[in-house]
Predicted model as a PDB file, atoms N, CA, C, CB and O in Angstrom, pLDDT in the B-factor column:
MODEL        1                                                                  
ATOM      1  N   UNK A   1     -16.276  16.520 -25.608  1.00 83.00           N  
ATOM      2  CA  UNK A   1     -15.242  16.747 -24.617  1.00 83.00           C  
ATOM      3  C   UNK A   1     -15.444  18.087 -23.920  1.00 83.00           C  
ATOM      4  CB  UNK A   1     -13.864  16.687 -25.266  1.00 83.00           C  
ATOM      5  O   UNK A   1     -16.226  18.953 -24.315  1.00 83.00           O  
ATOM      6  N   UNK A   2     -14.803  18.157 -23.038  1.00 90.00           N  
ATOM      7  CA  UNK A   2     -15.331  18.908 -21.527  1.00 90.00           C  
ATOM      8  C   UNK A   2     -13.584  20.215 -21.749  1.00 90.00           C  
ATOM      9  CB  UNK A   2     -15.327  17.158 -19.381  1.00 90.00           C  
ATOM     10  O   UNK A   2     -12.619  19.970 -22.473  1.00 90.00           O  
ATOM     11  N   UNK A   3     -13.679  20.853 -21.296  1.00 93.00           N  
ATOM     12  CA  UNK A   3     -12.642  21.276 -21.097  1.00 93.00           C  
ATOM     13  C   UNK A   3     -11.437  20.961 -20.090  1.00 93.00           C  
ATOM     14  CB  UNK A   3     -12.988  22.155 -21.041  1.00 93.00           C  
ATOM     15  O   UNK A   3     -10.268  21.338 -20.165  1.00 93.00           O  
ATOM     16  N   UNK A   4     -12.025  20.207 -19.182  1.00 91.00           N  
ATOM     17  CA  UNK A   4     -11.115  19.590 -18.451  1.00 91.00           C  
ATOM     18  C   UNK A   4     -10.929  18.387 -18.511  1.00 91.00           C  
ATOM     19  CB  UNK A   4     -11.233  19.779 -17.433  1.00 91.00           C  
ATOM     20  O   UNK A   4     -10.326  17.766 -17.636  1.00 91.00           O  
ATOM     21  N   UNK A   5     -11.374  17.917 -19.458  1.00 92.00           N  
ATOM     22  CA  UNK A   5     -11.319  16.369 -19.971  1.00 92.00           C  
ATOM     23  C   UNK A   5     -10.437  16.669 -21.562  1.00 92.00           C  
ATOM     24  CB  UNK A   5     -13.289  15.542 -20.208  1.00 92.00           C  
ATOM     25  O   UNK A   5      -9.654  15.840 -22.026  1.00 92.00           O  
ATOM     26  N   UNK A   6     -10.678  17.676 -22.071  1.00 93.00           N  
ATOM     27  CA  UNK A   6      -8.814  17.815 -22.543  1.00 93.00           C  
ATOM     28  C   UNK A   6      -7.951  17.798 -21.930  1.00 93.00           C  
ATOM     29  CB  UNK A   6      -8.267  18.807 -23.053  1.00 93.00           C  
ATOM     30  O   UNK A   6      -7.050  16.997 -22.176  1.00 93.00           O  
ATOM     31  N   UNK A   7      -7.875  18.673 -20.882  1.00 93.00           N  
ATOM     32  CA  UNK A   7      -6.477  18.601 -20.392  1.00 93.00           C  
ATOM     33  C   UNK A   7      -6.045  17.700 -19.753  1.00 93.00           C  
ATOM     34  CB  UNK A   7      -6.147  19.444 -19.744  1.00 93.00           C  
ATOM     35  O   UNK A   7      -4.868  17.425 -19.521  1.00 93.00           O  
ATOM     36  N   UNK A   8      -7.290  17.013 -19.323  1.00 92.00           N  
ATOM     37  CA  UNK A   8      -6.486  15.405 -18.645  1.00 92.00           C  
ATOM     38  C   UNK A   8      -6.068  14.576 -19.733  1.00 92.00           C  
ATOM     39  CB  UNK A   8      -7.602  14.265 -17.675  1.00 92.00           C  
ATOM     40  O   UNK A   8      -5.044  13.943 -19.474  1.00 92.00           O  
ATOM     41  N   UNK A   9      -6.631  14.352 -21.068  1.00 93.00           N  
ATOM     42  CA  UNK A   9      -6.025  13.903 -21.937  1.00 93.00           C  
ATOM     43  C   UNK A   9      -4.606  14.474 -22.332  1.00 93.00           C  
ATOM     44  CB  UNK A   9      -6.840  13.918 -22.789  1.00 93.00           C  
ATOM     45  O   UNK A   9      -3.537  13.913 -22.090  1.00 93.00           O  
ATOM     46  N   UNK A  10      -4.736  15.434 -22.847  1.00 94.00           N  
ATOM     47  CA  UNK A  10      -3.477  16.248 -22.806  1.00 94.00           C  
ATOM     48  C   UNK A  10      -1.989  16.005 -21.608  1.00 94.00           C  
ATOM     49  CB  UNK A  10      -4.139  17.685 -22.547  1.00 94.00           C  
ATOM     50  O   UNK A  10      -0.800  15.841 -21.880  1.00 94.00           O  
ATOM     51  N   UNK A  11      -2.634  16.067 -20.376  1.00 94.00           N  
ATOM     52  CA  UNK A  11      -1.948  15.655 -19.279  1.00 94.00           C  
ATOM     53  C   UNK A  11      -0.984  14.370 -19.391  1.00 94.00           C  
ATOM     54  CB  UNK A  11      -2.926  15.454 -18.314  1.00 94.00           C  
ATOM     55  O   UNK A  11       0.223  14.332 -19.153  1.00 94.00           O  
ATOM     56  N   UNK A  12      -1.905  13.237 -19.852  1.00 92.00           N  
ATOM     57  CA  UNK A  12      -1.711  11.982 -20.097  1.00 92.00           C  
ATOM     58  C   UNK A  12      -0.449  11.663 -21.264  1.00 92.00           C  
ATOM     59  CB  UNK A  12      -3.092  11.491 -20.493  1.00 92.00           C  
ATOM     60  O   UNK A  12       0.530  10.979 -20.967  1.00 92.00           O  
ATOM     61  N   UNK A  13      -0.637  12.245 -22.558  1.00 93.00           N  
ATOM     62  CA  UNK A  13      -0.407  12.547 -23.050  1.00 93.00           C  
ATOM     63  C   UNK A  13       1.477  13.052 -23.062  1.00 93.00           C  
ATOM     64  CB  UNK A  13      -1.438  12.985 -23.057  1.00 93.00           C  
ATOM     65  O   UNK A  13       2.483  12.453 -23.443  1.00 93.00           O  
ATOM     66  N   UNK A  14       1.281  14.236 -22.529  1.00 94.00           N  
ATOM     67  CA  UNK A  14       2.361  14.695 -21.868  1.00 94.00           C  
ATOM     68  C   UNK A  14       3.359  13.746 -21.121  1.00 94.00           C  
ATOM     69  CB  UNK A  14       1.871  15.554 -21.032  1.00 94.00           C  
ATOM     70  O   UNK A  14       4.513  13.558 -21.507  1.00 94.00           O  
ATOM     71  N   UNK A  15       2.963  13.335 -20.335  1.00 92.00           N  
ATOM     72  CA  UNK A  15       3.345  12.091 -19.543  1.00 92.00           C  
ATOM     73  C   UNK A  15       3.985  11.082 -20.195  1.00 92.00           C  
ATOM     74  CB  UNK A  15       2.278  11.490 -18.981  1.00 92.00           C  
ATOM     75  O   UNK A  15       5.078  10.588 -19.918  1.00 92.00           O  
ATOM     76  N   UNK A  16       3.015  10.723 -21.342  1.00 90.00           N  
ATOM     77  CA  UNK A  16       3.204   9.490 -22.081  1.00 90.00           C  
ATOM     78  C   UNK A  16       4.798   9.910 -23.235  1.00 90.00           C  
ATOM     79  CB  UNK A  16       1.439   9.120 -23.068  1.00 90.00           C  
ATOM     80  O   UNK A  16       5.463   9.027 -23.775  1.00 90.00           O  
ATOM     81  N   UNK A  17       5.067  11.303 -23.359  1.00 92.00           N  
ATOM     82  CA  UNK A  17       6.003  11.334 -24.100  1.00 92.00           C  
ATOM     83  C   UNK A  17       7.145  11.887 -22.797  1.00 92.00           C  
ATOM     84  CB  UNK A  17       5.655  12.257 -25.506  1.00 92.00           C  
ATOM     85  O   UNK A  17       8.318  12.070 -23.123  1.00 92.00           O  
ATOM     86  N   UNK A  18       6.836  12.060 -21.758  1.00 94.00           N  
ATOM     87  CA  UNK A  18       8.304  12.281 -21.103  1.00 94.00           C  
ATOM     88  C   UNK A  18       8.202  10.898 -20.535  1.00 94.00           C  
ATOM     89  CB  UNK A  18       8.593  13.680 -19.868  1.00 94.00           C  
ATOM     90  O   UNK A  18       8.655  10.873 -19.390  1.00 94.00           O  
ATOM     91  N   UNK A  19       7.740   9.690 -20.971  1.00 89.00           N  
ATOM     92  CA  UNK A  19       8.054   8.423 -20.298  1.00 89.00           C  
ATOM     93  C   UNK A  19       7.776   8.211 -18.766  1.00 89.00           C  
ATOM     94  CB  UNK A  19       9.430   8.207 -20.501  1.00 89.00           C  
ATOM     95  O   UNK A  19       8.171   7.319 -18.015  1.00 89.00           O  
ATOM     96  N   UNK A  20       7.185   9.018 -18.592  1.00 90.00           N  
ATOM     97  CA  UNK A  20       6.900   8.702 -16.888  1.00 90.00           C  
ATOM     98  C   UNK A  20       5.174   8.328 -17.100  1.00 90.00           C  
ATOM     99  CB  UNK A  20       7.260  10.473 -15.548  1.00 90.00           C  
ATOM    100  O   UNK A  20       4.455   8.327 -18.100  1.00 90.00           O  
ATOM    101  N   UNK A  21       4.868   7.954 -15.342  1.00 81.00           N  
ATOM    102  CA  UNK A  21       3.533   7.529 -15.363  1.00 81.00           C  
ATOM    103  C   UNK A  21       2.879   8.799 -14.924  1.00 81.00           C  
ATOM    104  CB  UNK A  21       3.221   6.251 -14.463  1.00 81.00           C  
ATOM    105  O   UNK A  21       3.351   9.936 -14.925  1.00 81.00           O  
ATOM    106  N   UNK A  22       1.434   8.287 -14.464  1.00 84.00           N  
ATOM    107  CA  UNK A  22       0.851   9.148 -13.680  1.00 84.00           C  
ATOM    108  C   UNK A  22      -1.139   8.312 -13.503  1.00 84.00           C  
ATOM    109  CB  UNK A  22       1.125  10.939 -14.613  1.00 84.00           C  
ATOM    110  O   UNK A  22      -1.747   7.434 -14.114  1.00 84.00           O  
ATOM    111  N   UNK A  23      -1.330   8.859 -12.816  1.00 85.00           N  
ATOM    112  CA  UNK A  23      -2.792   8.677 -12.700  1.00 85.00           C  
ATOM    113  C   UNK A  23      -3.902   9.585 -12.495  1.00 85.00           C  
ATOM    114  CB  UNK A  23      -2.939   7.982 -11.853  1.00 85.00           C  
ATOM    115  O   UNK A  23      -4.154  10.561 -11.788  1.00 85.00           O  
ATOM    116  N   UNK A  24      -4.604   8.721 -13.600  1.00 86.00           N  
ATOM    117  CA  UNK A  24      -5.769   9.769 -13.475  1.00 86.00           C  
ATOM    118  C   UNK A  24      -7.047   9.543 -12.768  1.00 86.00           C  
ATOM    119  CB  UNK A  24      -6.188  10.101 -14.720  1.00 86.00           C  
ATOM    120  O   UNK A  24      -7.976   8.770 -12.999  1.00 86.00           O  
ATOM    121  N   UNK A  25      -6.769  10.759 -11.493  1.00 87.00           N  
ATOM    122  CA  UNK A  25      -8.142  10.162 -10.529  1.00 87.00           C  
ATOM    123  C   UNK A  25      -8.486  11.612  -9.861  1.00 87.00           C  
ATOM    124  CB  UNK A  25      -7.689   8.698  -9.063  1.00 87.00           C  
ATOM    125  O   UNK A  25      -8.144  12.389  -8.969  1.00 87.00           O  
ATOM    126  N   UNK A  26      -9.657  11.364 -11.218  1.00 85.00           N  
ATOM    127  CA  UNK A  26     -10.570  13.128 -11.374  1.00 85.00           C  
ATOM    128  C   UNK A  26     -11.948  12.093 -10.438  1.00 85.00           C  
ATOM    129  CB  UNK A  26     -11.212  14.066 -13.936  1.00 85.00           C  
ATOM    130  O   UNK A  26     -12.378  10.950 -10.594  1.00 85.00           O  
ATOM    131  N   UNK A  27     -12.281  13.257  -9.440  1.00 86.00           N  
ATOM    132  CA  UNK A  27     -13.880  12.863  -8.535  1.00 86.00           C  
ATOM    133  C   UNK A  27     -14.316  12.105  -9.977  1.00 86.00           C  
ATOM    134  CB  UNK A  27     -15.284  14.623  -7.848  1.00 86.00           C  
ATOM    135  O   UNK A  27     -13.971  12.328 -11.138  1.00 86.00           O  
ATOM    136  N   UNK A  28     -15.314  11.016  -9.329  1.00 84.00           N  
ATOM    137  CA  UNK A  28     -16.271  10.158  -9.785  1.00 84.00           C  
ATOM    138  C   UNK A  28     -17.020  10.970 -11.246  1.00 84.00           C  
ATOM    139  CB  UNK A  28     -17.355   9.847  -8.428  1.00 84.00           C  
ATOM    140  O   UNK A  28     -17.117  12.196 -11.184  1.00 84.00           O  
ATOM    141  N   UNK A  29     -17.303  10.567 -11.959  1.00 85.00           N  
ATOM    142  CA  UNK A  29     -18.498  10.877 -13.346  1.00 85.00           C  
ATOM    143  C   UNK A  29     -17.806  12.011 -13.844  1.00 85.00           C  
ATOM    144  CB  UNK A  29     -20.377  11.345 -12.950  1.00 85.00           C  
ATOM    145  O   UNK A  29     -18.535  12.969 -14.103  1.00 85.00           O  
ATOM    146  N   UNK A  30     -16.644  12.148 -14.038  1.00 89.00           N  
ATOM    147  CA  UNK A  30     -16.218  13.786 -14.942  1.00 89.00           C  
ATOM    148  C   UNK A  30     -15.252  13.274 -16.086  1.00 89.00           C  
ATOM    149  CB  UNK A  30     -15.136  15.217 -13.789  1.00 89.00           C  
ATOM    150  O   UNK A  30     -14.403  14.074 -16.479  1.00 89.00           O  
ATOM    151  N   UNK A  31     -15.300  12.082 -16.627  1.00 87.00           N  
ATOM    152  CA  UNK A  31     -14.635  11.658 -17.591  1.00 87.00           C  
ATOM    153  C   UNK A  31     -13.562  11.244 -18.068  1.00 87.00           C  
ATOM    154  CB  UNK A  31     -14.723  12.060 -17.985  1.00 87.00           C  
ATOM    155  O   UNK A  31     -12.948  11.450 -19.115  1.00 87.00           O  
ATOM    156  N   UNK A  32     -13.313  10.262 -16.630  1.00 88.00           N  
ATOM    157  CA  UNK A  32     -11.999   9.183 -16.612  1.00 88.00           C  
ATOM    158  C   UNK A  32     -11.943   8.364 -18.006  1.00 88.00           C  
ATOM    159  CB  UNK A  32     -12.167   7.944 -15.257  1.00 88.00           C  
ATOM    160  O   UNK A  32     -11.002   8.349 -18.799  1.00 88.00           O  
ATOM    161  N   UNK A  33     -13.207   7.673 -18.114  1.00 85.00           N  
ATOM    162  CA  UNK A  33     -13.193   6.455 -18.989  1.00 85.00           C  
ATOM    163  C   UNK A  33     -12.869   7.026 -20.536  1.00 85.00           C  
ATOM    164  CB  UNK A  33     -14.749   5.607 -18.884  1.00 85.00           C  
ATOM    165  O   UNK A  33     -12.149   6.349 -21.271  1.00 85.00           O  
ATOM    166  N   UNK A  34     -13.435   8.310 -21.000  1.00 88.00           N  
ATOM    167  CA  UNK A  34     -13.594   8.864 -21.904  1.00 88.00           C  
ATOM    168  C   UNK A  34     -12.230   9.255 -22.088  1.00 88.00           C  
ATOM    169  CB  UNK A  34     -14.567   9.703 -21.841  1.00 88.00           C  
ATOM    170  O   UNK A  34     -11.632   8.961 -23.123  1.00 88.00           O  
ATOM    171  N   UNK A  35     -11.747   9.837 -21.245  1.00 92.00           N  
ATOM    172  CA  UNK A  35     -10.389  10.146 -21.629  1.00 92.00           C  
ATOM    173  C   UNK A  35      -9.670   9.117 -21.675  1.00 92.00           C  
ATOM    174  CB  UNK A  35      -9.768  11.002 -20.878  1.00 92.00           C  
ATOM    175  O   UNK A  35      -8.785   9.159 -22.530  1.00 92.00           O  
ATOM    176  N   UNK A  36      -9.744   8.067 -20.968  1.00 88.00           N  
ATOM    177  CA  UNK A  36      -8.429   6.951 -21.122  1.00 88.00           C  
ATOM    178  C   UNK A  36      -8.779   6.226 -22.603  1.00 88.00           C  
ATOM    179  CB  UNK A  36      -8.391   5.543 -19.625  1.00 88.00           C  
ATOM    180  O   UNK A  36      -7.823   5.802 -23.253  1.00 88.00           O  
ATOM    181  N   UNK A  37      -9.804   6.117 -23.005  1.00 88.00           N  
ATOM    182  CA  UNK A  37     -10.258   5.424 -24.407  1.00 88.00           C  
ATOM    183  C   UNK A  37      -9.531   6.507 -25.286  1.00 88.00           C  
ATOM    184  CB  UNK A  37     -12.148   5.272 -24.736  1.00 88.00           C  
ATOM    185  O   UNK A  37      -8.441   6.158 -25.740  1.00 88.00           O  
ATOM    186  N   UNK A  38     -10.011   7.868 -25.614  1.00 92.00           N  
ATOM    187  CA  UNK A  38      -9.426   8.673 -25.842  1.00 92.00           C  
ATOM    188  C   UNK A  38      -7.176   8.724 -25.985  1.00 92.00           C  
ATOM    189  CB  UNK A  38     -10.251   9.353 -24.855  1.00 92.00           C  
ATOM    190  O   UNK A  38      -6.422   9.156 -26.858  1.00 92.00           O  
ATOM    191  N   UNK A  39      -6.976   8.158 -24.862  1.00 91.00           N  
ATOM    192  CA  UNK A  39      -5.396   8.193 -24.856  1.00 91.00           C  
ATOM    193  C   UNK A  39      -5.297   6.760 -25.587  1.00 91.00           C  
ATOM    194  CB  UNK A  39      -4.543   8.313 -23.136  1.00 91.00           C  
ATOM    195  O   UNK A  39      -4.139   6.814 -26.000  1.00 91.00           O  
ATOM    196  N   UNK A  40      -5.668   5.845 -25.891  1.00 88.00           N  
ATOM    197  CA  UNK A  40      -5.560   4.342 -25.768  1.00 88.00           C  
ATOM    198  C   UNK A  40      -5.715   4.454 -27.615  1.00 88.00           C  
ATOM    199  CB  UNK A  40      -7.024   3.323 -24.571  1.00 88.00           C  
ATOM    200  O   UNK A  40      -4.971   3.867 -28.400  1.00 88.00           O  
ATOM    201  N   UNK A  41      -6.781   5.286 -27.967  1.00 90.00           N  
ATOM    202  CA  UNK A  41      -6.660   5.610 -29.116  1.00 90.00           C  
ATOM    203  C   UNK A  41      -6.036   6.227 -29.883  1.00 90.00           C  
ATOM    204  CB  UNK A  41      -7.196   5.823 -29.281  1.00 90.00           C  
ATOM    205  O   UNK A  41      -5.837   5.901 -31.053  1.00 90.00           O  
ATOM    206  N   UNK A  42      -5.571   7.373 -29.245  1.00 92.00           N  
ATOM    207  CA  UNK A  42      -4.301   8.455 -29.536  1.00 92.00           C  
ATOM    208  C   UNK A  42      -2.850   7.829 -29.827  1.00 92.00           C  
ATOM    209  CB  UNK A  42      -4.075   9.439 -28.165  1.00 92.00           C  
ATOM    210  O   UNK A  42      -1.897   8.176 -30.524  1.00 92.00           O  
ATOM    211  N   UNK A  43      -3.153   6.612 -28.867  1.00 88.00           N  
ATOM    212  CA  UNK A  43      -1.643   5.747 -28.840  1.00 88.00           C  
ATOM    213  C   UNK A  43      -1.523   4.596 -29.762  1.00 88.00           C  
ATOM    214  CB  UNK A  43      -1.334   5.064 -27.374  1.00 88.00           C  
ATOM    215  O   UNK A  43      -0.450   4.099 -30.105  1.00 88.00           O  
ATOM    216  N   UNK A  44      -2.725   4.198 -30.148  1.00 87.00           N  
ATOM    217  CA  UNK A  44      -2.974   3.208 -31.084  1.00 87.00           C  
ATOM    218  C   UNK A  44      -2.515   3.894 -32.218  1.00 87.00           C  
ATOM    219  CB  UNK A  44      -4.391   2.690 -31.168  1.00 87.00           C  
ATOM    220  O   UNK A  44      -1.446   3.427 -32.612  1.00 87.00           O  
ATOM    221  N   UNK A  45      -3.099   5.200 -33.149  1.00 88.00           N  
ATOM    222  CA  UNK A  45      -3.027   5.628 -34.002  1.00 88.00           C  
ATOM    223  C   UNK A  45      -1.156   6.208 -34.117  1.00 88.00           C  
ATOM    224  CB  UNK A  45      -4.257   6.481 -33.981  1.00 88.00           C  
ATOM    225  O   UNK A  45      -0.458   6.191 -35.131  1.00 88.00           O  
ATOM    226  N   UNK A  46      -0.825   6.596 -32.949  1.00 86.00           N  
ATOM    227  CA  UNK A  46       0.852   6.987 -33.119  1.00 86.00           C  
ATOM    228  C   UNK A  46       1.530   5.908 -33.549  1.00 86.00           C  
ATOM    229  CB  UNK A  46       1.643   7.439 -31.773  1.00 86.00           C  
ATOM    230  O   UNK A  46       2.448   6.023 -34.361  1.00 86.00           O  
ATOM    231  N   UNK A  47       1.083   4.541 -32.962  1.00 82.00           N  
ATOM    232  CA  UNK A  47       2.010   3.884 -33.204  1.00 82.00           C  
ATOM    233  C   UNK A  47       1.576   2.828 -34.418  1.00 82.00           C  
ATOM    234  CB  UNK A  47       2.455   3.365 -31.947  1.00 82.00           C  
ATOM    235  O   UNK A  47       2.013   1.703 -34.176  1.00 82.00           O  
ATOM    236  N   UNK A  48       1.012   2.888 -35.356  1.00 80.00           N  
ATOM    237  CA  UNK A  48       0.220   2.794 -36.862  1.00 80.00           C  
ATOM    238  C   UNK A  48       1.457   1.442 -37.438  1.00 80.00           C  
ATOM    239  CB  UNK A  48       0.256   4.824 -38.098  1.00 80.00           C  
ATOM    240  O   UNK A  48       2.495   1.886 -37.929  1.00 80.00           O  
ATOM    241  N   UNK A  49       1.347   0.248 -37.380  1.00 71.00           N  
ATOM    242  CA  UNK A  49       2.317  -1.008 -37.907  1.00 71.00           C  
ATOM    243  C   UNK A  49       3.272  -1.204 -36.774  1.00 71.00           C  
ATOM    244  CB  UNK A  49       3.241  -0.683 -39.408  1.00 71.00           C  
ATOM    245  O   UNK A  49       4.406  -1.665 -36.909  1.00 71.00           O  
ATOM    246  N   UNK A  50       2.712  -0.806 -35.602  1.00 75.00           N  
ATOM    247  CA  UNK A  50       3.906  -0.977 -34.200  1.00 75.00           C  
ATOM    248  C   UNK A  50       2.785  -2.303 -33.460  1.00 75.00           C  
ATOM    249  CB  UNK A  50       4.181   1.074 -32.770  1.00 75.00           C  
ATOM    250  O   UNK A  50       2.066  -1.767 -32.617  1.00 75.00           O  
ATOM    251  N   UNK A  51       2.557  -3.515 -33.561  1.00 73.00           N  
ATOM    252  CA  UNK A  51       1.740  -4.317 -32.651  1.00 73.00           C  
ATOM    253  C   UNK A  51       2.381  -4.148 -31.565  1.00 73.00           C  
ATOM    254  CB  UNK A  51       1.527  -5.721 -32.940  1.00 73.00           C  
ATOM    255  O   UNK A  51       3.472  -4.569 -31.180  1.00 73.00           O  
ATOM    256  N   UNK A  52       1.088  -3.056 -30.795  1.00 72.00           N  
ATOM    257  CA  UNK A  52       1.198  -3.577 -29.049  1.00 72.00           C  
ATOM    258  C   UNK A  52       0.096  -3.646 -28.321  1.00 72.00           C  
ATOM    259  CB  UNK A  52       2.006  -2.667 -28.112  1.00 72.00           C  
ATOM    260  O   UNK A  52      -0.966  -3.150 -28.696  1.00 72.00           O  
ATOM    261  N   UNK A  53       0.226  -4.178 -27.372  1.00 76.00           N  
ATOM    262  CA  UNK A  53      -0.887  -4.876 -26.600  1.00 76.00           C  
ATOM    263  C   UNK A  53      -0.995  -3.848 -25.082  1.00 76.00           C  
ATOM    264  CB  UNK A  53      -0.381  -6.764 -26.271  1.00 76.00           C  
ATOM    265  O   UNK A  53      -0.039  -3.666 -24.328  1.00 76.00           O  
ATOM    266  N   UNK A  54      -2.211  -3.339 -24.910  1.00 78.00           N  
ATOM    267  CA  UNK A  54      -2.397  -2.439 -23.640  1.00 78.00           C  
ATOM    268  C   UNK A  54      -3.226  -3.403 -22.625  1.00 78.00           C  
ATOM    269  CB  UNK A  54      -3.299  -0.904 -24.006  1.00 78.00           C  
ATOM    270  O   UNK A  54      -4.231  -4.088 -22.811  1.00 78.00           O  
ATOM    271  N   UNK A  55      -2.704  -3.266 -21.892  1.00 80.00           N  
ATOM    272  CA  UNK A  55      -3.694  -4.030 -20.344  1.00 80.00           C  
ATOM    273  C   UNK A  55      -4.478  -3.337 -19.630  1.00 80.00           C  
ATOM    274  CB  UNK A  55      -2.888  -4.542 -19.102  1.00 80.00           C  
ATOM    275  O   UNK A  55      -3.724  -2.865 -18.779  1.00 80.00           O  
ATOM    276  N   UNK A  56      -5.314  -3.035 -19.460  1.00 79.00           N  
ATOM    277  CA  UNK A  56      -6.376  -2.742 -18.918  1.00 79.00           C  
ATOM    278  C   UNK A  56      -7.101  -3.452 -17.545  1.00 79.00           C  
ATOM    279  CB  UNK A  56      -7.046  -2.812 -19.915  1.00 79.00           C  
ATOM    280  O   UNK A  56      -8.150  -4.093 -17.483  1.00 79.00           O  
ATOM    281  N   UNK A  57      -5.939  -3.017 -16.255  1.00 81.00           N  
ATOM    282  CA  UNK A  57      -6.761  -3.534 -15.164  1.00 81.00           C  
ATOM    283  C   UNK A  57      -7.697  -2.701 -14.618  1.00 81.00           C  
ATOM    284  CB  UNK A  57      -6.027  -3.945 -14.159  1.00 81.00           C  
ATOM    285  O   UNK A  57      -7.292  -1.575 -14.330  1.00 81.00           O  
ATOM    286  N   UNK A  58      -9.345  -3.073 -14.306  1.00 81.00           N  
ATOM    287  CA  UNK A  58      -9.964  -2.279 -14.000  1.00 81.00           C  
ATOM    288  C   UNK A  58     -11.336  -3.440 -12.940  1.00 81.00           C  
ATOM    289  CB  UNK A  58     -10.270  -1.339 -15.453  1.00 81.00           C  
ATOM    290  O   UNK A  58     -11.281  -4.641 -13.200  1.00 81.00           O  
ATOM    291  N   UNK A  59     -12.037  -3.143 -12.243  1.00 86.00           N  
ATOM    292  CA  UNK A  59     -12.879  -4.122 -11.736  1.00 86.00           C  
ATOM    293  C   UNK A  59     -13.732  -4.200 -12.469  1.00 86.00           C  
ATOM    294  CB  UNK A  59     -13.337  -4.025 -10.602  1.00 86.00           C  
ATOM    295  O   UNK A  59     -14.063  -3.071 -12.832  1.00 86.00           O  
ATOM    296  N   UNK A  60     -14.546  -5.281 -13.099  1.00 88.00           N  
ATOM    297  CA  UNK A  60     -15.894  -5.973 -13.942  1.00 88.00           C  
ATOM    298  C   UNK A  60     -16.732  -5.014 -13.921  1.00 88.00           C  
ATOM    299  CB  UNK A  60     -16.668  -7.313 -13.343  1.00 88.00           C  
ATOM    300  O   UNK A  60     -17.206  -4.911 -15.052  1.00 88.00           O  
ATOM    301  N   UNK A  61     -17.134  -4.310 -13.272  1.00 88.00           N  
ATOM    302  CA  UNK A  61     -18.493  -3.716 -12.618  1.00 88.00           C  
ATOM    303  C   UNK A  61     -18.416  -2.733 -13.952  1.00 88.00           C  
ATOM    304  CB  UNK A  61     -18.469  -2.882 -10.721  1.00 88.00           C  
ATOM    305  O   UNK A  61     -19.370  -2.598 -14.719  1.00 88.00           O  
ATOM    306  N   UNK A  62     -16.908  -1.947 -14.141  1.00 82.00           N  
ATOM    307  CA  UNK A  62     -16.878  -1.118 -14.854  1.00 82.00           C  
ATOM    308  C   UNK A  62     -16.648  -1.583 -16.749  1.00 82.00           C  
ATOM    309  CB  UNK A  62     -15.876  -0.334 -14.115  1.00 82.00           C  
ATOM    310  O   UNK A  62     -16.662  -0.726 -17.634  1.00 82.00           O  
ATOM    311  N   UNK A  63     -16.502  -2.726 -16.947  1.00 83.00           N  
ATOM    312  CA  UNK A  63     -16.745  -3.420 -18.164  1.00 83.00           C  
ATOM    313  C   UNK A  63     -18.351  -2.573 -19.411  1.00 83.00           C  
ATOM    314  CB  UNK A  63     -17.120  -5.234 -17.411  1.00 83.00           C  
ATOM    315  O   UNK A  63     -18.404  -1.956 -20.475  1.00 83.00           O  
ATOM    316  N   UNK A  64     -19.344  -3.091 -18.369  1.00 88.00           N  
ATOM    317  CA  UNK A  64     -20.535  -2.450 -19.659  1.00 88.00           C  
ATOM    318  C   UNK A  64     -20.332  -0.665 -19.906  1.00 88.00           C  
ATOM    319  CB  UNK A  64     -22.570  -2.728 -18.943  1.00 88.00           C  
ATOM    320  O   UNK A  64     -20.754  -0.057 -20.889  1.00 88.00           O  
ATOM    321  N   UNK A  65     -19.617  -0.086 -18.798  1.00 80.00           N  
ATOM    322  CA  UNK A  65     -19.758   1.484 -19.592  1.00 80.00           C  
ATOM    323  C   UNK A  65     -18.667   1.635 -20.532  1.00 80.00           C  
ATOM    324  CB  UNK A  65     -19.637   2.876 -18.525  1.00 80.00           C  
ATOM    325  O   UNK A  65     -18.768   2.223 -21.608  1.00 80.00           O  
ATOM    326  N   UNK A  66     -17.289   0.904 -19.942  1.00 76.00           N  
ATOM    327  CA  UNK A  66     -16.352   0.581 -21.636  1.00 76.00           C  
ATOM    328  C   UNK A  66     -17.336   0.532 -22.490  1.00 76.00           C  
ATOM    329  CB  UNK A  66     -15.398  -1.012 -21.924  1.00 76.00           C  
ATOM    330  O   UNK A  66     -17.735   1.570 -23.016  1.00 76.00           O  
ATOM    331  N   UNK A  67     -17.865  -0.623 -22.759  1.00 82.00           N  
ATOM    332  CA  UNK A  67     -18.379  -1.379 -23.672  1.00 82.00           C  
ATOM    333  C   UNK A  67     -19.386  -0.401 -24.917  1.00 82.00           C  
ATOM    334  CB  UNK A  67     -19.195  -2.499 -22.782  1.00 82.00           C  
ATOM    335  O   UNK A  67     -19.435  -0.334 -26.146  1.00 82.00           O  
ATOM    336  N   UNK A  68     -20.209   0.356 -23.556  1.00 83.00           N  
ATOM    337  CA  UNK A  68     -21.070   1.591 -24.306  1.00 83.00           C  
ATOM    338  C   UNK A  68     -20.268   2.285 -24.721  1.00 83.00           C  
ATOM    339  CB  UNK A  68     -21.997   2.478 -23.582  1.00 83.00           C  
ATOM    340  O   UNK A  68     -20.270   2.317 -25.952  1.00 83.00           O  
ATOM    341  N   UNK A  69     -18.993   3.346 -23.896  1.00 75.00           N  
ATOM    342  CA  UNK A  69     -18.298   4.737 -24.442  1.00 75.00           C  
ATOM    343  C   UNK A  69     -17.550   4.383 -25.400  1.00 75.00           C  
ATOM    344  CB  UNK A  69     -17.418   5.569 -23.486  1.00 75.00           C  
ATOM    345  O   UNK A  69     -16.892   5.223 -26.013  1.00 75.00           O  
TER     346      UNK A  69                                                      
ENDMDL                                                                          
END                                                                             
């Protein structure tokens, strides 16, 4: 992790506990995907015997670098 790829996590984060949204749209290649896996995991682990289901709309193209990160 990058230093500004904490704080967008962090950011997110933040967000995610005052209940509001937000989006994250850092210029191209500085570590969108990383961080949202990153929050998706953060949120998985908070909520530990809570089944919930996250949606993930994103276009195909971007499927195999999920798949790798």
């Amino acid at each position: 992790f990058r230093d500004y790829q904490k704080r967008g996590f962090s950011w997110l984060v933040f967000h995610h506990n005052l209940g509001t949204g937000g989006i994250l749209a850092d210029d191209m290649g500085l570590g969108k995907t990383l961080q949202t896996i990153t929050m998706l995991l953060w949120l998985k682990n908070k909520t530990k015997g809570d089944e919930r289901t996250t949606l993930v709309v994103a276009p195909t193209s971007v499927v195999p670098n999920w798949a790798r990160e």
